[in-house]
mmCIF file of the N, C-alpha and C atoms, coordinates in Angstrom:
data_MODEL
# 
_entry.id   MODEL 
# 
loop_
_atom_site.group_PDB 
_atom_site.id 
_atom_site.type_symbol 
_atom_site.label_atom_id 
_atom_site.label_alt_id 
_atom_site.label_comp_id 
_atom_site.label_asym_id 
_atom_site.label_entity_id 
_atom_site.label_seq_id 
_atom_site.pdbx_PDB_ins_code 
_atom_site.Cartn_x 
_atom_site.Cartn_y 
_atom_site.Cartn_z 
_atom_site.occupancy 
_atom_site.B_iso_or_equiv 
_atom_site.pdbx_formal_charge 
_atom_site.auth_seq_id 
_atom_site.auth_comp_id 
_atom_site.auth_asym_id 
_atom_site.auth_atom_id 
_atom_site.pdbx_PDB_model_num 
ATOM 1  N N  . UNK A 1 1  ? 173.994 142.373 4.653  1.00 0.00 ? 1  UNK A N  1 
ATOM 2  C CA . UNK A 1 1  ? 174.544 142.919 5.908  1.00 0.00 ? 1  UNK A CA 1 
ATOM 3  C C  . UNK A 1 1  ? 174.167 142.000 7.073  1.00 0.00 ? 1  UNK A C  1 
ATOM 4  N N  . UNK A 1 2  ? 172.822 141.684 7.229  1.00 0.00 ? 2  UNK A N  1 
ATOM 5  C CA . UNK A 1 2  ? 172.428 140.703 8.305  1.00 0.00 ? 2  UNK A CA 1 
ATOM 6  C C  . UNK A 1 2  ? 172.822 139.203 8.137  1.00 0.00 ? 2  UNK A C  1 
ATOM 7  N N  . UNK A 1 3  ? 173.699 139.114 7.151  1.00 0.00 ? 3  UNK A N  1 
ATOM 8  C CA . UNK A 1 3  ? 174.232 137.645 6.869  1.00 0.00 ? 3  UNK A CA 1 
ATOM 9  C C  . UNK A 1 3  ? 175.335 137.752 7.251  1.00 0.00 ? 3  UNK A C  1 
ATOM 10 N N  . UNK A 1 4  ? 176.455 138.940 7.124  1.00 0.00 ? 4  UNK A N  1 
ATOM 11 C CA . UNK A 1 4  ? 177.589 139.592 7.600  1.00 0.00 ? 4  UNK A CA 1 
ATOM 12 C C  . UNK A 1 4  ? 177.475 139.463 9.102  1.00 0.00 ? 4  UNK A C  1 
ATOM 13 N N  . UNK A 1 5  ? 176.194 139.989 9.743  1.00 0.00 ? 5  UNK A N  1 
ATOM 14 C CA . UNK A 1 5  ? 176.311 140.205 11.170 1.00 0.00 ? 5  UNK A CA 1 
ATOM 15 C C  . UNK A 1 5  ? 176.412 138.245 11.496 1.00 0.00 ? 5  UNK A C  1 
ATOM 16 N N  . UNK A 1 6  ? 175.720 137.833 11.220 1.00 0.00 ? 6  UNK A N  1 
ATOM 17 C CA . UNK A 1 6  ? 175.573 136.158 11.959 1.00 0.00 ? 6  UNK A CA 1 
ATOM 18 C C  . UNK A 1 6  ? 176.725 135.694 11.630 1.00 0.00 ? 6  UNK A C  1 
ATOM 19 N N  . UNK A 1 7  ? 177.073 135.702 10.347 1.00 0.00 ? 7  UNK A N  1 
ATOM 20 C CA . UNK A 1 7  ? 178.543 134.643 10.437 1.00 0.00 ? 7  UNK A CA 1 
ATOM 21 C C  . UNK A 1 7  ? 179.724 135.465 11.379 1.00 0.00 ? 7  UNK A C  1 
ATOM 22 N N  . UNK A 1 8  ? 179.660 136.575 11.610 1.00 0.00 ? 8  UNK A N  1 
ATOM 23 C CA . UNK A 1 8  ? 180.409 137.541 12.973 1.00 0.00 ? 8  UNK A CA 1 
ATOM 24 C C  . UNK A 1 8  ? 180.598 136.760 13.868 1.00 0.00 ? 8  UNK A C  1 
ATOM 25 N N  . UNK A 1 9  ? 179.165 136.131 14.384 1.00 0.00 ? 9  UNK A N  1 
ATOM 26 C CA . UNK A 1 9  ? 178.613 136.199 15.360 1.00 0.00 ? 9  UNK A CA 1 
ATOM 27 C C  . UNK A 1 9  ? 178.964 134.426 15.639 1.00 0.00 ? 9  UNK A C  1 
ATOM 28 N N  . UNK A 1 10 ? 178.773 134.078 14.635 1.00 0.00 ? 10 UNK A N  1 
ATOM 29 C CA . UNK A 1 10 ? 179.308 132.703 14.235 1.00 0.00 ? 10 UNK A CA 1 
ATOM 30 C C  . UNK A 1 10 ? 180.924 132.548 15.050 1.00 0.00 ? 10 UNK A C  1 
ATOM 31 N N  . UNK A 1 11 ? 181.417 133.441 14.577 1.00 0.00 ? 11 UNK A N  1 
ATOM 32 C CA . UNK A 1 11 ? 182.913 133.316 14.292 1.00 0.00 ? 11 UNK A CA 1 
ATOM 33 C C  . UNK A 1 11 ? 183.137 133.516 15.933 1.00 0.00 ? 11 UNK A C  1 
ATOM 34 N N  . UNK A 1 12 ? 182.604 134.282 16.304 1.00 0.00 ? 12 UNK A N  1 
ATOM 35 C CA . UNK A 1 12 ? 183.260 134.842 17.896 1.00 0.00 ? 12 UNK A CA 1 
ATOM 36 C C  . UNK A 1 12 ? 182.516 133.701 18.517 1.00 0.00 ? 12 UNK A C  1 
ATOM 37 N N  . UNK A 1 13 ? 181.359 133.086 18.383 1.00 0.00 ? 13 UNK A N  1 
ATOM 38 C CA . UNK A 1 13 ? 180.777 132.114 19.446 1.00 0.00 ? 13 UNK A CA 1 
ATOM 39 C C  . UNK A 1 13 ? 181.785 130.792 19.181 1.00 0.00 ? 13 UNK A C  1 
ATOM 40 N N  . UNK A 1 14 ? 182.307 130.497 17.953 1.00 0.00 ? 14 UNK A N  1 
ATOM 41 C CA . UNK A 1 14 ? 183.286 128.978 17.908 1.00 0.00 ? 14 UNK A CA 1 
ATOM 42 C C  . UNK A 1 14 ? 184.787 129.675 18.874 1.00 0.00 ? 14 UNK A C  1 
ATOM 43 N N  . UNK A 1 15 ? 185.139 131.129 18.875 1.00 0.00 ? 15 UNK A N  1 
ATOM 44 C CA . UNK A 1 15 ? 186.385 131.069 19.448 1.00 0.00 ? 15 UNK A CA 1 
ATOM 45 C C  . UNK A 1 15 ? 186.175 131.341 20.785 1.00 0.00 ? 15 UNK A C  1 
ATOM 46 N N  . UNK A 1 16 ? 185.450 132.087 20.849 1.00 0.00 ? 16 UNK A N  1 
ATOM 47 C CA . UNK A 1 16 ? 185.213 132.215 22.325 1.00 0.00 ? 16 UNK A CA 1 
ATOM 48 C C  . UNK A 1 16 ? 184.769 131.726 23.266 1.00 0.00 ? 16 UNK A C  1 
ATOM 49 N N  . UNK A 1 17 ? 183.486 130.805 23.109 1.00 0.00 ? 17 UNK A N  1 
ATOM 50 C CA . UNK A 1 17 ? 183.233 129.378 23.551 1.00 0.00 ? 17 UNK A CA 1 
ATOM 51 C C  . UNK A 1 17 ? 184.069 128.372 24.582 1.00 0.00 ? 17 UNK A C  1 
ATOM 52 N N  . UNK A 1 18 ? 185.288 128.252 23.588 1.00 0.00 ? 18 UNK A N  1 
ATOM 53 C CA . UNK A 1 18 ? 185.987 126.956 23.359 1.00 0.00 ? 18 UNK A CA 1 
ATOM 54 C C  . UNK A 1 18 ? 187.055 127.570 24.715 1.00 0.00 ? 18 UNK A C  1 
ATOM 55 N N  . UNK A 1 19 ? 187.330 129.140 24.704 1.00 0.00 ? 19 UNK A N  1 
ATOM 56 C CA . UNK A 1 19 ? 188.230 129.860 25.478 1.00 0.00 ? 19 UNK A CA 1 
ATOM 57 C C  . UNK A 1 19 ? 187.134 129.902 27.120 1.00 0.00 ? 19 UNK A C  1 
ATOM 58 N N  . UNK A 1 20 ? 186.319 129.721 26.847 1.00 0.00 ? 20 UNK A N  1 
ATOM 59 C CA . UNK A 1 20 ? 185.289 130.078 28.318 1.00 0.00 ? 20 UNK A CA 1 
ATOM 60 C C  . UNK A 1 20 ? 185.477 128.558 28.992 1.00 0.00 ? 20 UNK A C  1 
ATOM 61 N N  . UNK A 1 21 ? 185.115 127.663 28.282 1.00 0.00 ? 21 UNK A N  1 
ATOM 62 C CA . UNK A 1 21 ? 185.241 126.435 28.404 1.00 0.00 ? 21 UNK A CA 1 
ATOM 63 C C  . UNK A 1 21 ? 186.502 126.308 29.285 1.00 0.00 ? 21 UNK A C  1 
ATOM 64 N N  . UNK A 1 22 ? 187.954 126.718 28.659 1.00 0.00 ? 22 UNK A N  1 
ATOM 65 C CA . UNK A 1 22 ? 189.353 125.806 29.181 1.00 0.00 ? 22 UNK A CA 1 
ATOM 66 C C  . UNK A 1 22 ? 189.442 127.121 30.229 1.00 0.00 ? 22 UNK A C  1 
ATOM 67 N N  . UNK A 1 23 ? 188.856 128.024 30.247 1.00 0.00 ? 23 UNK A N  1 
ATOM 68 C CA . UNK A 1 23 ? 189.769 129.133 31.420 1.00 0.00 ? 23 UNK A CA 1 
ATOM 69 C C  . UNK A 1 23 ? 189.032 128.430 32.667 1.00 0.00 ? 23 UNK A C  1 
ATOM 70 N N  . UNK A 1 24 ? 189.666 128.287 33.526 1.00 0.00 ? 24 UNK A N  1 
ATOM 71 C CA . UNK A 1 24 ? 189.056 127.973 35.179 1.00 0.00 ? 24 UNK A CA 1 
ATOM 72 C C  . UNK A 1 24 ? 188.776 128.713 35.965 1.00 0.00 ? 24 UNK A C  1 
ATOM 73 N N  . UNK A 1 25 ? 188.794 130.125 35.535 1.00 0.00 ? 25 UNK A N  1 
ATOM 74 C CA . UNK A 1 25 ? 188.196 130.814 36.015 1.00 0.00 ? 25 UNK A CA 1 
ATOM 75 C C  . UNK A 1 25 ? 186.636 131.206 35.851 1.00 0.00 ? 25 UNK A C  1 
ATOM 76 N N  . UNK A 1 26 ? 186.045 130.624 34.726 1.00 0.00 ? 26 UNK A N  1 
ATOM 77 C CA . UNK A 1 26 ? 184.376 130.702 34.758 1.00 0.00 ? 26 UNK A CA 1 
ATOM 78 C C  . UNK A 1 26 ? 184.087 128.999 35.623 1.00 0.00 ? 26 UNK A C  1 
ATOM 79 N N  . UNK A 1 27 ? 185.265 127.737 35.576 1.00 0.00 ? 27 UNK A N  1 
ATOM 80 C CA . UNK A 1 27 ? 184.577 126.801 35.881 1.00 0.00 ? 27 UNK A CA 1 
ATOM 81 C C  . UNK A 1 27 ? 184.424 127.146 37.889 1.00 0.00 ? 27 UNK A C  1 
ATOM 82 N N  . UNK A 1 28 ? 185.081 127.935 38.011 1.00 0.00 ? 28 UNK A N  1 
ATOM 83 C CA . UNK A 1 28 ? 185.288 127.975 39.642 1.00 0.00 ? 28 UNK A CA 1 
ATOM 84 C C  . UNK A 1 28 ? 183.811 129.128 39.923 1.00 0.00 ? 28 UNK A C  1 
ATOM 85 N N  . UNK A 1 29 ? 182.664 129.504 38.986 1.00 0.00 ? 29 UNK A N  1 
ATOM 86 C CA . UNK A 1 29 ? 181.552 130.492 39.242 1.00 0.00 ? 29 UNK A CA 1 
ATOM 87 C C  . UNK A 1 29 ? 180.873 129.896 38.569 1.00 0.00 ? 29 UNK A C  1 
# 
């Protein structure tokens, strides 16, 4: 189960990351 939770966790930090990165709205704060 706690191997389940990290690769989750895995998965949302490579897509979401990459989306925080290109939106200009976190680079303008």
């Amino acid at each position: 189960i706690c191997d389940a939770v990290a690769v989750a966790k895995i998965l949302n930090a490579t897509l979401v990351i990459p989306y925080l990165e290109v939106n200009p709205v976190w680079k303008d704060s």
